[in-house]
N, C-alpha and C positions, 0 to 999 in steps of 0.2 A: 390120912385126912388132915391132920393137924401140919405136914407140909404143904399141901394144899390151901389153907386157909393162910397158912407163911405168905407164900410165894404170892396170891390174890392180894394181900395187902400191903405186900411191895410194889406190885403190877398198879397198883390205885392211888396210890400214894407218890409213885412214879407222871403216873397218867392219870391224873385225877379228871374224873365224870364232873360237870359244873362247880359249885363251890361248895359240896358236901366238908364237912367239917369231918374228924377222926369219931364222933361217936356213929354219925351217918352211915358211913363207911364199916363199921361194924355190922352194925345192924342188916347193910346189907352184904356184907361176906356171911356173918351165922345164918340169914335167909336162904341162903343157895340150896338147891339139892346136889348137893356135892357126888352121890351116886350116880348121877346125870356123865360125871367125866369117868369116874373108873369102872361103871359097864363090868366086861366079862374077863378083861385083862387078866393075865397073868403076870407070872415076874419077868420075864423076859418079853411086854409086849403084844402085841395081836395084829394082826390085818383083819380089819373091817372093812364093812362097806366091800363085797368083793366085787360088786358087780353083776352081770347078767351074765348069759350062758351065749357063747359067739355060738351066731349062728349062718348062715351060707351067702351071708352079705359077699358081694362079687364085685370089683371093681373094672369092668374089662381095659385094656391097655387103651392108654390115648396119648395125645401129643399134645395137649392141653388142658386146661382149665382152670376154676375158681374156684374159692371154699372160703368163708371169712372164720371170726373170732372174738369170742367176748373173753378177758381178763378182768377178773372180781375181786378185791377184797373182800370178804363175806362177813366180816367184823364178827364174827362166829362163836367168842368166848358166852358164856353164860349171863344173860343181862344185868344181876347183880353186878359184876363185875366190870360195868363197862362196856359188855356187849350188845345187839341190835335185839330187838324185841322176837319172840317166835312169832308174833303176824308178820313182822318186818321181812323175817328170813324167808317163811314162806311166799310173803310176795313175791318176793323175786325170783321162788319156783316159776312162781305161775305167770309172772311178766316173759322169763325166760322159755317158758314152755309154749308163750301164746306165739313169742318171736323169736326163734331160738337157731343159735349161730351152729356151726359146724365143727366148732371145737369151743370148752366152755375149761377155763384154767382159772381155778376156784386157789385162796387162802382164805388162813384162817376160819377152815372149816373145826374148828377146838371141841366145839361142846358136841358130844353123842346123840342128845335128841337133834339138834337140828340137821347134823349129818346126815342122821336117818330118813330124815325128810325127805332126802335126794334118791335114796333109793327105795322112795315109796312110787307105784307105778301112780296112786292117784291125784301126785300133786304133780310128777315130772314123767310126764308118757313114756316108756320104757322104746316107743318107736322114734321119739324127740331125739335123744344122743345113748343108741343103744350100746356102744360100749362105754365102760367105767374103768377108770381105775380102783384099784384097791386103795386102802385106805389105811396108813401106818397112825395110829389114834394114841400111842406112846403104852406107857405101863400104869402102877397104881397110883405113880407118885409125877407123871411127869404129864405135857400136854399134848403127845405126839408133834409131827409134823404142820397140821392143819392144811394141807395141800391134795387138791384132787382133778382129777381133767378127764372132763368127759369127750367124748365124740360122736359125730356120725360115721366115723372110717374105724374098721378095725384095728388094734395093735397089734399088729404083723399076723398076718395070715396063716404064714408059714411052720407057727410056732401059739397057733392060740389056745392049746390043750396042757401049752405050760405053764406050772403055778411054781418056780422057785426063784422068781422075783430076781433072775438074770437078764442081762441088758437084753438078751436076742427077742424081751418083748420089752419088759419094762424095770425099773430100777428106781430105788429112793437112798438118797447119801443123807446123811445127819452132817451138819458142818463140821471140820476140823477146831475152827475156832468161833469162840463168843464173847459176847462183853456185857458185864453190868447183868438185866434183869431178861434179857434173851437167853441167859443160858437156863433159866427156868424152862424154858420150851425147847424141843428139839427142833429148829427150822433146819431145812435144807434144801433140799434139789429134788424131784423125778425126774425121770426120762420113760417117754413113751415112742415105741419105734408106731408109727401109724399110716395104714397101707392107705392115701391119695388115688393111689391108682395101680394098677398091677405088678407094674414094677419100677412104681414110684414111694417108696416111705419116707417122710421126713422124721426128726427125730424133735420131737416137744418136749423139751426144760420147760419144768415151772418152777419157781422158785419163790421163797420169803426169806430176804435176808435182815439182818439186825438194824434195831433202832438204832437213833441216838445220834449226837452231834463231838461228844468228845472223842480225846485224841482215840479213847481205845475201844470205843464205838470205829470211828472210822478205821482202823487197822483191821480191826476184825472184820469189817466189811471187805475192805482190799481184799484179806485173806481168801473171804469166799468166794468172794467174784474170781479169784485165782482160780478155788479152787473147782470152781465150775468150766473154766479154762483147761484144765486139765483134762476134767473128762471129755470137755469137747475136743482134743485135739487126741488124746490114746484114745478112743473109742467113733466120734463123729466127722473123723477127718474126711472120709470120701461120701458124707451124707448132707446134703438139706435140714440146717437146722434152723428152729424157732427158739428160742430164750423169752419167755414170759414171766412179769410175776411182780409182787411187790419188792424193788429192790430196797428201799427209805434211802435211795440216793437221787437227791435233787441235784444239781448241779452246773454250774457258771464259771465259763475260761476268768474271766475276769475277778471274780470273788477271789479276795485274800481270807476267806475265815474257811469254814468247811465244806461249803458248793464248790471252792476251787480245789479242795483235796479231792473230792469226789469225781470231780472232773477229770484227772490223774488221774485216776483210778479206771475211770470206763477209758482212758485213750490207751492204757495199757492192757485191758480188757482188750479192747479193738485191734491191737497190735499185734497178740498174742494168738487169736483167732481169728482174723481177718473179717471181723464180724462188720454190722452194718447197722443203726440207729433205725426205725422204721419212721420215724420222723423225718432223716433225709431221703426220701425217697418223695416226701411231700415238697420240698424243694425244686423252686424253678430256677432257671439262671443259671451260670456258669459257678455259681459258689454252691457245692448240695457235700459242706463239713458236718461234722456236728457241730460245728461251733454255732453255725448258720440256724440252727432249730428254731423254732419260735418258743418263746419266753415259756408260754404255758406249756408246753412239751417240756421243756426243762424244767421247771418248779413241779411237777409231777414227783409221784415218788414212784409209779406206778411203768411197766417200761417195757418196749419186744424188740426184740432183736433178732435179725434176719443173719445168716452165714451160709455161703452158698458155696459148699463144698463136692458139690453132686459135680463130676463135669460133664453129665448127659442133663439135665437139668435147670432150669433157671427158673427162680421164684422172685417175685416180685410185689414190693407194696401198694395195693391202688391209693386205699382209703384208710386212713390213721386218725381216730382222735377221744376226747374223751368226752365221758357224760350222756350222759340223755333222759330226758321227762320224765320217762314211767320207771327211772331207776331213782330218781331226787328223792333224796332223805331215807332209803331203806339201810343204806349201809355209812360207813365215816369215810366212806370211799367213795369216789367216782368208778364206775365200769372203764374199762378201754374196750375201742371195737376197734378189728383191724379188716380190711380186707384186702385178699391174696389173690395174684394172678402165677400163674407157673406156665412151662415150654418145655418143650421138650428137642432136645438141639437137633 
């Protein structure tokens, strides 16, 4: 506990809430229910949140179709600390449940109660995105990953009676590298293999990688983004992937401070996996680079990314952007909606 109340008042202090001064700040670190994050954990960790039971959902073969996508920050920490209200979190069950996408790529799910919320049938209809991923929530002392992704499509059909969190359904990496007050939390990667169509699965990254604007903020970002390169190229080379999530990388070809390192950064990303910005894809005209993105796409930190390694397959972005009404002010985040059209060659 008393790591706990550490690491919260470096996090605050870091990222200070309005202009609370250091006794404020107190008062609201000693308020927390700190039992609220270490739940049932042991020393080695837990998977929570496991999910529902697959059940005979069937997708028969086609040669087309559509599916979109909401991308959340869910600002999830405990409200003491800078996090969003439990009415807050809850809304946006119930916003999401009244209009809810076909794939849902959550961060900063951190704090247990609100998690649980998500796998309550009466705030998030269990028929709404009936498969879940599990849920890496960390150990006693740490914040887990905060990342979860729900669906309307099974992860892999073939293989949904398996629980030992191998890619052949789903998978979560902890980053190799971190900087400053991110290595308090474990961010990293999932992968979920998710069956679109009979014998069509794409493969969903979501991801949360590190803040921060210094040099060794930005290296440890490179690193990751690497090392999420990695696994897309030994494991998703001949699949259909999506890359979602909070990257905290904004970024501008032009910018000499740290949007143009950042910028380096995704064009060797691009490079490395032949990926695709979902942004150019909103691109008319004979220029569709990234460079070409519109402003707000790049001042984002928020990001998806298309790789189309299927070669029976072609997936395509209709619809990209961020925001909207009934999500204003529930989270520090904007939503991303994306939507998807695929072919079948």
């Amino acid at each position: 506990m008393i790591k706990r109340i550490l690491i919260s008042l470096t996090l605050l202090v870091s990222y200070p809430v309005g202009a609370a001064d250091f006794e404020d700040i107190w008062d609201a670190v000693t308020s927390c229910n700190w039992f609220e994050f270490i739940g049932d954990v042991d020393d080695t960790g837990s998977k929570d949140l496991d999910g529902y039971e697959y059940g005979d959902t069937h997708f028969a073969d086609a040669n087309s179709g559509n599916f979109d996508m909401i991308v959340y920050n869910m600002d999830g920490f405990l409200e003491c600390i800078g996090g969003n209200s439990k009415s807050d979190f809850k809304q946006i069950i119930r916003t999401f449940d009244s209009n809810p996408k076909d794939l849902w790529l959550m961060q900063e799910a951190w704090n247990k109660t609100k998690a649980n919320y998500l796998d309550d049938n009466d705030k998030l209809d269990n028929d709404t995105v009936p498969y879940r991923s599990k849920h890496w929530k960390g150990t006693g002392t740490t914040f887990g990953n905060g990342l979860l992704t729900f669906s309307k499509f099974p992860f892999d059909r073939d293989n949904r009676d398996d629980n030992d969190y191998s890619f052949t359904t789903y998978e979560e990496e902890t980053f190799n590298k971190c900087a400053g007050n991110d290595c308090d939390t474990e961010k990293g990667f999932t992968v979920a293999k998710v069956e679109v169509t009979e014998n069509y699965h794409v493969h969903i990254y979501n991801t949360h990688m590190d803040a921060g604007h210094q040099d060794e903020d930005l290296n440890a970002k490179a690193k990751q983004l690497d090392q999420i390169a990695d696994m897309i190229v030994a494991h998703s080379s001949n699949a259909t992937v999506i890359l979602a999530g909070d990257f905290n990388m904004a970024f501008d070809e032009n910018d000499d401070d740290w949007r143009g390192v950042n910028y380096q950064t995704w064009k060797a990303f691009f490079a490395k996996t032949g990926g695709k910005h979902a942004c150019q894809y909103m691109l008319s005209g004979s220029d569709t680079s990234l460079e070409a993105c519109d402003n707000e796409l790049q001042n984002d930190t928020d990001h998806v990314v298309v790789i189309n390694n299927n070669p029976n397959f072609t997936l395509e972005v209709t619809n990209y952007y961020i925001g909207a009404a009934e999500y204003t002010g529930l989270s520090d985040h904007d939503p991303v909606f994306v939507d998807f059209s695929w072919v079948k060659h």
